[in-house]
C-alpha positions as CSV (number, residue, x, y, z in Angstrom):
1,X,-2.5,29.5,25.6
2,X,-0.8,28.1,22.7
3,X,-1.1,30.5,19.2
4,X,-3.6,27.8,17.3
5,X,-3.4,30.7,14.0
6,X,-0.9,30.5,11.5
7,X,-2.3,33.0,9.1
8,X,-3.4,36.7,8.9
9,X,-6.6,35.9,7.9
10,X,-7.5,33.3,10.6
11,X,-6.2,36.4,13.2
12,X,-8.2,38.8,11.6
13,X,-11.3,36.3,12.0
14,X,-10.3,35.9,15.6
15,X,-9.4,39.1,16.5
16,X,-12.8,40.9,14.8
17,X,-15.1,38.3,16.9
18,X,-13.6,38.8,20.0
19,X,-14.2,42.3,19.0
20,X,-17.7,41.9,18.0
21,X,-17.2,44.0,15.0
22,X,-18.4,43.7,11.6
23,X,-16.8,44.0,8.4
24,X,-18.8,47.4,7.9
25,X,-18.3,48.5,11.1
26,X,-14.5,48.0,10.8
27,X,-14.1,49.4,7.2
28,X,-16.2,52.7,8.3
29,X,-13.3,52.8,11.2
30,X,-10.6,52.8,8.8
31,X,-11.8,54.4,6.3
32,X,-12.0,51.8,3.5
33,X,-14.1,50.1,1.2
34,X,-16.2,47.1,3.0
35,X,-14.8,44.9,0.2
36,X,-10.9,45.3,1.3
37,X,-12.1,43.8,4.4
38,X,-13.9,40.8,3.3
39,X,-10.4,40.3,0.8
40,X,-8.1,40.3,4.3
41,X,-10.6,38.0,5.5
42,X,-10.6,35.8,2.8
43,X,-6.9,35.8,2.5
44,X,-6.6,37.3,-1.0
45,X,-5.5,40.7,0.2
46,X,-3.0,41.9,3.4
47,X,-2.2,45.4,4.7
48,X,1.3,44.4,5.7
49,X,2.5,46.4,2.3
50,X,0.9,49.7,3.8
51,X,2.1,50.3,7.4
52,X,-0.5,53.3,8.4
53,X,-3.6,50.7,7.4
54,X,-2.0,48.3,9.2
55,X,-1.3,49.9,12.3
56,X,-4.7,52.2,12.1
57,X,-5.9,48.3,12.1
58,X,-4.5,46.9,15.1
59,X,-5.4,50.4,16.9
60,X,-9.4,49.9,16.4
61,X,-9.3,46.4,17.2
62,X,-7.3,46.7,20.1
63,X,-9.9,49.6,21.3
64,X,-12.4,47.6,20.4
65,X,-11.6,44.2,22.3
66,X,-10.8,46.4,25.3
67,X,-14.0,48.1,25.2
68,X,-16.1,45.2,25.3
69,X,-13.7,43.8,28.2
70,X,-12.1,41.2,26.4
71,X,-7.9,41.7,27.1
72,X,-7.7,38.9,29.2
73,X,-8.7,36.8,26.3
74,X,-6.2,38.8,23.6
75,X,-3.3,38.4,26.6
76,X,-4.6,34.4,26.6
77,X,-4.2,34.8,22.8
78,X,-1.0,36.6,21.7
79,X,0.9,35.1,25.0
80,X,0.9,38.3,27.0
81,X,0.9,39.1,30.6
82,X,-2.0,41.6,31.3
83,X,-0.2,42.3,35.0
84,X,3.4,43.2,33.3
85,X,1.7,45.1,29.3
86,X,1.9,48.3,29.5
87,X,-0.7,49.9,27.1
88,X,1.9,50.6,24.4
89,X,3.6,47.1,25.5
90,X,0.3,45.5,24.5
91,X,-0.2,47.5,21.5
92,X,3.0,46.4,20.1
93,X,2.6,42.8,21.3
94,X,-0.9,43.0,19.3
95,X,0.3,44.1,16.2
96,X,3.5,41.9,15.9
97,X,1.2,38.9,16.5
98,X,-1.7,39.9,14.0
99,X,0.5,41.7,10.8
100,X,4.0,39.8,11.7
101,X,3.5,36.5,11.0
102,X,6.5,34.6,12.2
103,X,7.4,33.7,8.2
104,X,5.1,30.9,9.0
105,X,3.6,30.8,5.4
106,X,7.0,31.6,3.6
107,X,9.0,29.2,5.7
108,X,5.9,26.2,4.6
109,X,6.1,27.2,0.8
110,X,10.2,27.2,0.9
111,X,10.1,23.9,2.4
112,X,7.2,23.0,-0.3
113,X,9.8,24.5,-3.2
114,X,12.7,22.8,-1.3
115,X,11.4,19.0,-1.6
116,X,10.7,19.7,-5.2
117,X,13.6,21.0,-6.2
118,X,14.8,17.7,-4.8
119,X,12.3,15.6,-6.7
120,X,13.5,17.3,-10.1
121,X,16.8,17.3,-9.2
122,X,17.0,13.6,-8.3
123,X,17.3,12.4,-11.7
124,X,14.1,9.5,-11.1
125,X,12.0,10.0,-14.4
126,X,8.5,9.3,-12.8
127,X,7.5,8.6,-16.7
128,X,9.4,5.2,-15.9
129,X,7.8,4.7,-12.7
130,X,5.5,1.8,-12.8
131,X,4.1,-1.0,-10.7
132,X,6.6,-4.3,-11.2
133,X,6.1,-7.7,-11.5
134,X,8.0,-8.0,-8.3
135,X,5.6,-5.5,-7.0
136,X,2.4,-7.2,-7.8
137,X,3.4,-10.2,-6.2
138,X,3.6,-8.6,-3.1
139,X,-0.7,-8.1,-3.4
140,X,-3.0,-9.4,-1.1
141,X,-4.7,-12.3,-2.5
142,X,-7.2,-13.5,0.0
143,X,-10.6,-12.2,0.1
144,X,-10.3,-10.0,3.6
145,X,-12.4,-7.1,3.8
146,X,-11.7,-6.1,7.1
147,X,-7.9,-4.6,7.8
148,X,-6.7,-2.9,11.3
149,X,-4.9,0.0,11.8
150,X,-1.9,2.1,9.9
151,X,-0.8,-1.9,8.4
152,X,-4.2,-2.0,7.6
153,X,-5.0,0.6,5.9
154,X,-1.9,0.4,3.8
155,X,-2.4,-3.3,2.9
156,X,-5.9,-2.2,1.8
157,X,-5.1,0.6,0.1
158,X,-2.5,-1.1,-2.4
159,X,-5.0,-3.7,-2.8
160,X,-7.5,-1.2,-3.7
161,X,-5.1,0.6,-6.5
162,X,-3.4,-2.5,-7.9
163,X,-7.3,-3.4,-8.5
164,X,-8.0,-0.1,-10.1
165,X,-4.5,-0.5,-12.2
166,X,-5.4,-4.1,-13.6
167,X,-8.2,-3.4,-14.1
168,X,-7.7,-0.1,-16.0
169,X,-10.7,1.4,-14.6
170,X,-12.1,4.8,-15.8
171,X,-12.6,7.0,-12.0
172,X,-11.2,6.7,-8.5
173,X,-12.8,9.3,-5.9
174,X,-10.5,9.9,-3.1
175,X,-10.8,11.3,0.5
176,X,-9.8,11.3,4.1
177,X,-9.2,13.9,6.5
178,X,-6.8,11.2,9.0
179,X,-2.8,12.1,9.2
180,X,-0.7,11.7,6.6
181,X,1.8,9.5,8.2
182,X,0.4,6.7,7.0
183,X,1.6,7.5,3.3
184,X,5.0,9.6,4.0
185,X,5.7,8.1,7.2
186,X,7.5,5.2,5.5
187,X,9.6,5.5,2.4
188,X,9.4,1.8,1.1
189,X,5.6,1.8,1.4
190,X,5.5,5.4,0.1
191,X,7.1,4.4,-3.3
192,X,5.0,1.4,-3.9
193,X,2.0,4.0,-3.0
194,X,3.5,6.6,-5.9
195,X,4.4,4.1,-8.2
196,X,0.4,2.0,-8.1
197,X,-1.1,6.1,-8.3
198,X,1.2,6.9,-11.6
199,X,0.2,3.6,-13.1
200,X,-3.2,4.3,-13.0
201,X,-3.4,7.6,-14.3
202,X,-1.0,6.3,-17.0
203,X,-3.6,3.8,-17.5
204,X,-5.8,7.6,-18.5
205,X,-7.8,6.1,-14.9
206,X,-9.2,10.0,-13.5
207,X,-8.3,10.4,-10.4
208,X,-10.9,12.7,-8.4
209,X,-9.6,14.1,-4.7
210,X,-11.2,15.8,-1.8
211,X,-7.9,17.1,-0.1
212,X,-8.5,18.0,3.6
213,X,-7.0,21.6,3.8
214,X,-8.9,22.2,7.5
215,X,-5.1,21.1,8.8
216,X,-2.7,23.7,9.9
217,X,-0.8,25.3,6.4
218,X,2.6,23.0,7.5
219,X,0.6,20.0,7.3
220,X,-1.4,20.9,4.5
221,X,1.6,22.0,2.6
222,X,2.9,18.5,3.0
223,X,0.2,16.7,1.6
224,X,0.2,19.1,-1.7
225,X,3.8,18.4,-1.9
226,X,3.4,14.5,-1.9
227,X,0.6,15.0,-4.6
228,X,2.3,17.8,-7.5
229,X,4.6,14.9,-9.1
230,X,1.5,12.9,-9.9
231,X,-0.2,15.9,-10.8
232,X,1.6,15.7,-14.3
233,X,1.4,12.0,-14.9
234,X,-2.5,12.3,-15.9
235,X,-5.7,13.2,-15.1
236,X,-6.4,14.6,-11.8
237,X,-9.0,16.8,-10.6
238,X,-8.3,18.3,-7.3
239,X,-10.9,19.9,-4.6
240,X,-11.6,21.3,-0.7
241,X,-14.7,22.3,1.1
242,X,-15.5,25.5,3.1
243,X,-17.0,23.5,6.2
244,X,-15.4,22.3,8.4
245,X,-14.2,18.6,9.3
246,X,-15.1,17.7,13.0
247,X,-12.3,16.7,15.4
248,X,-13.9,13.9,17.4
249,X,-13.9,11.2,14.2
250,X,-11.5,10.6,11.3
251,X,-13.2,9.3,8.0
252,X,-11.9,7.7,5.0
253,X,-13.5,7.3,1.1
254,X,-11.9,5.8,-1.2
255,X,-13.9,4.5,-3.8
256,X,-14.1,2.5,-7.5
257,X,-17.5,3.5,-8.8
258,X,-19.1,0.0,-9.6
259,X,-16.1,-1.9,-8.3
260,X,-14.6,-1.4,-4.6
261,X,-14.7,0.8,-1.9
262,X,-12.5,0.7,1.4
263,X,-14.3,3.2,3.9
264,X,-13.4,3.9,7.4
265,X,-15.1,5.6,10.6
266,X,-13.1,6.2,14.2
267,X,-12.1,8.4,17.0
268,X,-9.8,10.7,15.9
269,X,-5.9,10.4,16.7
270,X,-6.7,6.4,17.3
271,X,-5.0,5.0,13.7
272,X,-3.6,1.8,15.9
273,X,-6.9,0.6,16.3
274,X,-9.0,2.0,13.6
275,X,-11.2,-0.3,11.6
276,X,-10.7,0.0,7.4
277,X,-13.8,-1.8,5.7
278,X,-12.8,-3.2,2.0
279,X,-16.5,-3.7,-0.3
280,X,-17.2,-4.7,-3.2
281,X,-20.7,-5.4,-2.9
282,X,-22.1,-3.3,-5.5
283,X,-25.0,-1.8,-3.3
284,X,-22.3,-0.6,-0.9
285,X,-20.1,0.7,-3.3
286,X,-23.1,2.7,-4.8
287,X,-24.5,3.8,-1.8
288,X,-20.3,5.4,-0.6
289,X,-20.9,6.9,-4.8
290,X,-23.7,8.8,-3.7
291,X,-22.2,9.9,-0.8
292,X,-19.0,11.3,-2.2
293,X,-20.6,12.9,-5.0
294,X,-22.6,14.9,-2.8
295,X,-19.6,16.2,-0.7
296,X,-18.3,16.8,-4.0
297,X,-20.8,18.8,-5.4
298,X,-19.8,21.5,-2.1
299,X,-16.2,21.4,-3.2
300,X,-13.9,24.1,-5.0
301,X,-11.4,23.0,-7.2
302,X,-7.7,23.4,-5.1
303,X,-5.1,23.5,-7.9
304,X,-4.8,22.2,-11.2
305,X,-1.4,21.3,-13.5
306,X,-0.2,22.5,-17.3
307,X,2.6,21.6,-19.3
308,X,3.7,23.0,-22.3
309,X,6.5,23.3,-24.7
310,X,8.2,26.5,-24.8
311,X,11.2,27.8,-27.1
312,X,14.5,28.9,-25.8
313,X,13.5,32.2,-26.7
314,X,10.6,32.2,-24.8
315,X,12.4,31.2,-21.1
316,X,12.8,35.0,-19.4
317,X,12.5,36.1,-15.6
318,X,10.1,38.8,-15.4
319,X,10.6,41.4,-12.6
320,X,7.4,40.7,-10.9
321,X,8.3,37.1,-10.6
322,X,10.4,37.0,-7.4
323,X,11.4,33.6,-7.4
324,X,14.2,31.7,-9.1
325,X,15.8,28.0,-9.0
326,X,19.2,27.4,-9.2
327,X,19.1,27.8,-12.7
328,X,17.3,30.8,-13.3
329,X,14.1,29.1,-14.9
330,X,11.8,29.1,-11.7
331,X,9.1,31.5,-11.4
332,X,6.2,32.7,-8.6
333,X,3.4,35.0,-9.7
334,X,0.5,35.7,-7.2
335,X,-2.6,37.5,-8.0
336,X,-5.7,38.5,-6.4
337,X,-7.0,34.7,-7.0
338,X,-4.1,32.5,-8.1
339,X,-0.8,31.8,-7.2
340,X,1.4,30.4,-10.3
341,X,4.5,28.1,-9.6
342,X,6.5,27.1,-12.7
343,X,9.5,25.6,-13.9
344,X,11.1,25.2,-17.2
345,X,13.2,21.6,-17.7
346,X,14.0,20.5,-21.5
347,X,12.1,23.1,-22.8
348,X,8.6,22.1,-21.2
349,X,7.2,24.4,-18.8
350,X,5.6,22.8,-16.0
351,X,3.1,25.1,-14.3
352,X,1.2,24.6,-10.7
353,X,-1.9,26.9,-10.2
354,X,-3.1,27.5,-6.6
355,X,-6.9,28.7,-6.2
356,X,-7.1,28.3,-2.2
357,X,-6.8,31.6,-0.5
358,X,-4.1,30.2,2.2
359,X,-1.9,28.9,-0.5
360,X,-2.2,32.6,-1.9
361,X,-1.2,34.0,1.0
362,X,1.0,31.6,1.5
363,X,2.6,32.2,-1.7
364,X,2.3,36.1,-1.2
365,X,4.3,36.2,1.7
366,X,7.1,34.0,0.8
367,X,7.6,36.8,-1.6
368,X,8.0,39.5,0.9
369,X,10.1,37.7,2.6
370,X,12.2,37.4,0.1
């Protein structure tokens, strides 16, 4: 069976239900505080930087799954053969899969601080980039509301923001938990997607998003990554839920309160043949409102954007920042909620703020790897 877990947490999860142990239960094993487990479940805290609670860890779990006769599903698991593991074989196997992570977090946040070092370095000044005459002309004029599969929803979806930017409308509420191919997969239509998204938040248009973080971190990582440029060019509040999407059905919202709304419903993986619904019948558009603001109401904000202006004097590397750009003015911080990623260019300090508990981890580990 194929390793479906990229974090510690998520293997902590798994491992303690397999185990049928609870977070009391384990911490009275270990000898800790019941709240340190709920953090290494939640992904704020890890034991990798202290080896005996880390080890003591695996050992209880590991008794614990084998006790309730469930190695053949840790074997299935961590890609061991119960016939050839050995007990200590099988203990090592255990723990390199549950506190040795592969890097798979630090390899998705250097790849994440990679592509932006390329966006800054490029020398494009996204302040200049702006839907053009030649661009506009390429808008759908007809009065189709129905539009078929990736096409579809891409045709749709610069219809929908070249309405938003003309008409310099106040909100857009964004979602959809389908693949992101349909944006990055294809460069031309991925800069006239960028450039309609920075003209309406130049326009002072709010831009409200549900991002779907239920994908694995790479994939999640990407999505952030096509989103942080824009995150400075205006006003955009950011969000994810704790449940769970489904993965039978793909949806789609995005929606001009009062004006438009292109909605989708299909099988999932099926993109060629999904069906993208473009509205602007006013009780449709207020009905998909009402809907979106209650998935909203469930969410927690993901992230959020700062810039400010910062003296010469004021540009230092602190110790406990472990990460610098080319130039020295790069910085990570992590804390017990946060994760802070900023850069200095022309003296303004640009600062990202992660409040998801994977991107902390994420974040946390791409320090110790370091």
């Amino acid at each position: 069976m194929e390793t479906i877990y990229d974090s510690f947490r998520e293997k902590l999860k798994w491992a303690m239900l397999t185990a049928n142990i609870s977070n009391v239960k384990l911490a009275k094993d270990l000898n800790v505080d019941a709240s340190l487990i709920s953090r290494y479940r939640s992904g704020s805290r890890s034991p990798k930087s202290n080896a005996d609670v880390a080890k003591k860890l695996c050992n209880v779990l590991l008794s614990r799954i084998k006790a309730v006769g469930k190695t053949d599903e840790l074997c299935d698991m961590i890609g061991a053969s119960l016939a050839d593991v050995d007990p200590k074989k099988l203990e090592k196997k255990f723990y390199e899969w549950l506190i040795n992570e592969n890097n798979v977090e630090s390899q998705a946040i250097d790849a994440m601080i990679e592509k932006f070092k390329a966006v800054v370095g490029s020398g494009v000044n996204i302040d200049l980039m702006v839907p053009t005459e030649e661009d506009m002309k390429l808008i759908p004029k007809d009065k189709k509301n129905i539009y078929v599969g990736i096409e579809g929803i891409r045709e749709a979806s610069i219809k929908f923001l070249a309405d938003v930017y003309v008409g310099k409308e106040e909100k857009v509420y964004l979602y959809s938990d389908k693949k992101m191919d349909w944006i990055f997969g294809d460069e031309k239509f991925s800069m006239m997607w960028l450039k309609f998204m920075l003209g309406i938040l130049k326009n002072g248009t709010e831009v409200i998003i549900i991002h779907n973080i239920d994908r694995q971190l790479k994939e999640m990582v990407t999505a952030i990554s096509g989103w942080m440029p824009l995150y400075m060019a205006g006003k955009i509040k950011s969000f994810y839920l704790d449940s769970k999407a489904g993965n039978r059905f793909s949806h789609t919202i995005f929606l001009c309160p009062g004006k438009s709304a292109i909605t989708s419903f299909f099988p999932a993986n099926n993109e060629v043949n999904a069906v993208y619904s473009f509205s602007t019948d006013k009780s449709i558009v207020d009905s998909y409102a009402q809907m979106y603001e209650s998935m909203l109401s469930k969410g927690n904000q993901l992230m959020y954007a700062a810039k400010e202006e910062v003296s010469q004097d004021e540009i230092t590397t602190e110790d406990d920042m472990s990460y610098s750009f080319d130039d020295g003015r790069g910085q990570i911080s992590v804390y017990d909620d946060k994760a802070v990623f900023s850069y200095v260019i022309e003296d303004v300090r640009v600062s990202y703020t992660f409040l998801h508990p994977s991107m902390i981890v994420a974040f946390r580990a791409y320090i110790e790897a370091r």
